[in-house]
Backbone bond lengths (Angstrom), bond angles and torsions (degrees), N, CA, C in turn:
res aa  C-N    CA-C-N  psi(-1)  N-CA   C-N-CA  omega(-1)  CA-C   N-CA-C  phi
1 X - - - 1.456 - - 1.528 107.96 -
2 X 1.204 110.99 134.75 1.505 125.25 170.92 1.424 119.52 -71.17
3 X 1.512 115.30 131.03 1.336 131.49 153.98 1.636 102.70 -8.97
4 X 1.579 117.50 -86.95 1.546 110.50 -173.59 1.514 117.24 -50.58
5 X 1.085 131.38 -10.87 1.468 134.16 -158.02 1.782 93.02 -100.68
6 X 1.650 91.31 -49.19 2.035 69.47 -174.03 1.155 115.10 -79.71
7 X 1.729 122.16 -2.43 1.628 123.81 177.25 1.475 86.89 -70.60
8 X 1.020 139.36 -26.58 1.871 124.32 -132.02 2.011 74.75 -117.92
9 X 1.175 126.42 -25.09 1.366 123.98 -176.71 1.929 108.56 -70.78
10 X 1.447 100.33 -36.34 1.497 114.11 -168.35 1.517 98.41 -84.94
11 X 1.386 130.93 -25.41 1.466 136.12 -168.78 1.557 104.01 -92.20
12 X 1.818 111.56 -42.26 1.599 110.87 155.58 1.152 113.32 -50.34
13 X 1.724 148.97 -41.74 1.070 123.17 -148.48 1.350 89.26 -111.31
14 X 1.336 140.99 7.13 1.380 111.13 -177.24 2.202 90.96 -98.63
15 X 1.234 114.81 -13.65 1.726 118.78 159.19 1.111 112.60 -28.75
16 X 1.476 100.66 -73.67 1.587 134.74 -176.32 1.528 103.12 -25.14
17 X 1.241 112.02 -54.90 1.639 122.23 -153.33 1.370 106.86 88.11
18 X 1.407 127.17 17.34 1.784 106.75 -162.00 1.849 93.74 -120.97
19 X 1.301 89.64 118.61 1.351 108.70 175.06 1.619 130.23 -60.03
20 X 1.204 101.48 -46.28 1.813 126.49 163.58 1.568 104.05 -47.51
21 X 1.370 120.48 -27.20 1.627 124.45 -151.28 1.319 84.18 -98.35
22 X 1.569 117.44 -74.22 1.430 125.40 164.02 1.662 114.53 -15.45
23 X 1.101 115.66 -67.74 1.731 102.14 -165.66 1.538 89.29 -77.60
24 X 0.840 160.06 -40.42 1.353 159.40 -151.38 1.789 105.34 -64.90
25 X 1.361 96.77 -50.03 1.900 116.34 -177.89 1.905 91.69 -49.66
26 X 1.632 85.45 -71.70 1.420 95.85 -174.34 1.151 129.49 -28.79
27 X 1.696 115.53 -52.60 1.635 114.19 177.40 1.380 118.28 -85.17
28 X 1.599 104.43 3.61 1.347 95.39 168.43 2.180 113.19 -99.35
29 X 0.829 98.62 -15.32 1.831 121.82 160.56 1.411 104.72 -60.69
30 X 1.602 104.39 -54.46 1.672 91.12 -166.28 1.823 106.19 -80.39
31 X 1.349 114.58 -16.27 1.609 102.79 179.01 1.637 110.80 -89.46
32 X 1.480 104.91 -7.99 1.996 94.11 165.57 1.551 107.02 -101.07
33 X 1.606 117.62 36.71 1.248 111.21 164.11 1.646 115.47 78.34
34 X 1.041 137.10 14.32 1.606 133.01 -169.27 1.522 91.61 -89.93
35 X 1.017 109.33 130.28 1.762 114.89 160.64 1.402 103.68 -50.00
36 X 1.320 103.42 161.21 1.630 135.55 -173.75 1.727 98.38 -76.86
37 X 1.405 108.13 -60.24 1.731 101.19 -169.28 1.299 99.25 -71.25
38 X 1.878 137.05 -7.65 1.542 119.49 -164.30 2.022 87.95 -82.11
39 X 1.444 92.76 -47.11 1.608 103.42 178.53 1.522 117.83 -41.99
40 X 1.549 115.24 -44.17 1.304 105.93 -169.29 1.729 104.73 -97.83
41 X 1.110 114.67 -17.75 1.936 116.90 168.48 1.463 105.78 -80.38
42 X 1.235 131.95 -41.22 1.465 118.30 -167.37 1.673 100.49 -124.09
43 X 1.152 114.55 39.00 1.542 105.05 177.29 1.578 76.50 -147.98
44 X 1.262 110.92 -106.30 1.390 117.58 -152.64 1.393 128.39 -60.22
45 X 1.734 125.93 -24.92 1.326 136.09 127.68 1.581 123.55 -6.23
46 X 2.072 90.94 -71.34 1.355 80.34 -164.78 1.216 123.91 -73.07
47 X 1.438 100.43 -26.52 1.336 92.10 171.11 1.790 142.06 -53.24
48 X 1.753 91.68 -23.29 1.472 100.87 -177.85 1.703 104.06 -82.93
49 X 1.475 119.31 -22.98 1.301 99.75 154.51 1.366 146.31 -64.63
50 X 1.561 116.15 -15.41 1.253 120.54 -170.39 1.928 94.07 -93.02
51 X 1.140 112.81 -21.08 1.459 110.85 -179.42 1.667 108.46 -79.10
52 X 1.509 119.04 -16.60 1.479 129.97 159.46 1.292 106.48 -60.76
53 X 1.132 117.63 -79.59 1.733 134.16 163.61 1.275 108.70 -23.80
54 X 1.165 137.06 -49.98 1.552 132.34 160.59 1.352 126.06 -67.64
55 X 1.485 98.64 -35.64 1.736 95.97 -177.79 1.747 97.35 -72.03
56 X 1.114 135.96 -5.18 1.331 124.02 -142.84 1.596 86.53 -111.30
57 X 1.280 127.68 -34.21 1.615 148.09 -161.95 1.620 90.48 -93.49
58 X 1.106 137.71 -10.37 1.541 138.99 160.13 1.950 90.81 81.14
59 X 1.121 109.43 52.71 1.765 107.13 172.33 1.572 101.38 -124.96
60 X 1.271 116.39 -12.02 1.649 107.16 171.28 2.023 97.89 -143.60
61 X 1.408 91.83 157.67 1.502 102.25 -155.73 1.651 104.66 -97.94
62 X 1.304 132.14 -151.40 1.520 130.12 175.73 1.821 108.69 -88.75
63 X 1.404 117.75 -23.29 1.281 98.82 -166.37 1.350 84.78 -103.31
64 X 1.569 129.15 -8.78 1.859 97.11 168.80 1.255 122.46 -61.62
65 X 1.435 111.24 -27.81 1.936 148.30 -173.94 1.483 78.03 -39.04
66 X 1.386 104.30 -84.92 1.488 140.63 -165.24 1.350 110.32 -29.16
67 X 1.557 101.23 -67.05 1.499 94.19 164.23 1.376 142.60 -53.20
68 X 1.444 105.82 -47.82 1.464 107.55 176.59 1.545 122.19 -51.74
69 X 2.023 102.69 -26.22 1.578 98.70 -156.38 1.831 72.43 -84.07
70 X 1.016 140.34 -52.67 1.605 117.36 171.20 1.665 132.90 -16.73
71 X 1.249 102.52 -51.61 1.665 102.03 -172.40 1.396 93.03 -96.20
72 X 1.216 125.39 18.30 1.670 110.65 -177.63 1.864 82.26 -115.13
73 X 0.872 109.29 -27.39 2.010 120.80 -178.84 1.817 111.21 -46.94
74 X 2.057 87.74 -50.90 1.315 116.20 -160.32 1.631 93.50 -70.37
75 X 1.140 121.16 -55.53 1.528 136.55 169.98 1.394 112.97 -36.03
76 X 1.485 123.18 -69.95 1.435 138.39 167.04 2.195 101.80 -35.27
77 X 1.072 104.74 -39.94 1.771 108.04 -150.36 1.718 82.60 -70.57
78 X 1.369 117.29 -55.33 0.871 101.37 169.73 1.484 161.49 -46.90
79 X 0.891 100.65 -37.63 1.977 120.34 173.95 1.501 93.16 -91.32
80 X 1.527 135.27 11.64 1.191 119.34 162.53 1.590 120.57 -36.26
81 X 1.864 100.95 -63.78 1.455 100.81 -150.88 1.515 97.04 -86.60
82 X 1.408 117.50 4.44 1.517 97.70 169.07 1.503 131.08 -107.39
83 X 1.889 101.11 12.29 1.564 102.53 152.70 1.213 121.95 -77.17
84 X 1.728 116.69 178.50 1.204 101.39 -171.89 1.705 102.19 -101.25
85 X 1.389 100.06 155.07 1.430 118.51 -169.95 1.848 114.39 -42.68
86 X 1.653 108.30 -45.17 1.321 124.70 -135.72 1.928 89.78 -103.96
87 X 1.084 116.73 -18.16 1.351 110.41 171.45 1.406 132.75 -86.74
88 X 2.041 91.90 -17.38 1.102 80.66 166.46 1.250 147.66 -108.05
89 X 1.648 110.44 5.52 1.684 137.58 -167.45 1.407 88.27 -108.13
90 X 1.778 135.24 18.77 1.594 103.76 160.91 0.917 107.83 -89.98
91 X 1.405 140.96 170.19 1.653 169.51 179.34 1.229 126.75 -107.16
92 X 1.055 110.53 95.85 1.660 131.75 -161.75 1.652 92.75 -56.54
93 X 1.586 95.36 -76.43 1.526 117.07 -155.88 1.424 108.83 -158.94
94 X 1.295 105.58 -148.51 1.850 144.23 -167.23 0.863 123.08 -139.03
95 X 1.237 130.62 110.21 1.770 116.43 -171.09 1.806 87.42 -139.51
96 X 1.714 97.82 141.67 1.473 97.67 -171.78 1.462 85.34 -148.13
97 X 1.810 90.89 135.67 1.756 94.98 -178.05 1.390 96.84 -119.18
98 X 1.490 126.10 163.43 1.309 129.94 -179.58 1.361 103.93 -161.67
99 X 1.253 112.43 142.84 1.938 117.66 169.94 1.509 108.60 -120.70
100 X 1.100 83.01 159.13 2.036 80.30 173.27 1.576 111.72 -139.91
């Protein structure tokens, strides 16, 4: 299986809503070597964008939302300890929104 196929496998299953599918993609990503951030930007990301893109087009509702950002969570928990530590505790900034 190809690089694009298991990104497009990890971006199908976080659609799905199915969490089991999700970690499953994942450990099969992490044993053909794909980095953790390619996995979570072009696998599990995209997928949570196209489930925006749907929720937004009124074809999926709030608790599919819900779910997906779950099995995309379950996915993320994993490749925790194999990002690196130091990129992710720096501090950009401040960002403050307000309406009136």
């Amino acid at each position: 299986m190809s690089k694009e196929e298991m990104l497009k496998e990890l971006s199908d299953a976080v659609i799905s809503c199915k969490k089991d599918a999700v970690i499953a993609a994942v450990e099969k990503a992490r044993s053909e070597g794909i980095p953790p951030a390619e996995i979570i930007e072009k696998g599990l990301a995209a997928g949570m964008n196209e489930v925006g893109i749907l929720f937004e087009r009124g074809k999926l509702f709030l608790p599919h939302v819900m779910m997906a950002a779950g099995a995309m969570e379950a996915g993320v928990n994993l490749l925790e300890a194999d990002l690196p530590k130091d990129s992710v505790s720096k501090k950009l900034g401040v960002i403050v929104n307000g309406t009136v």
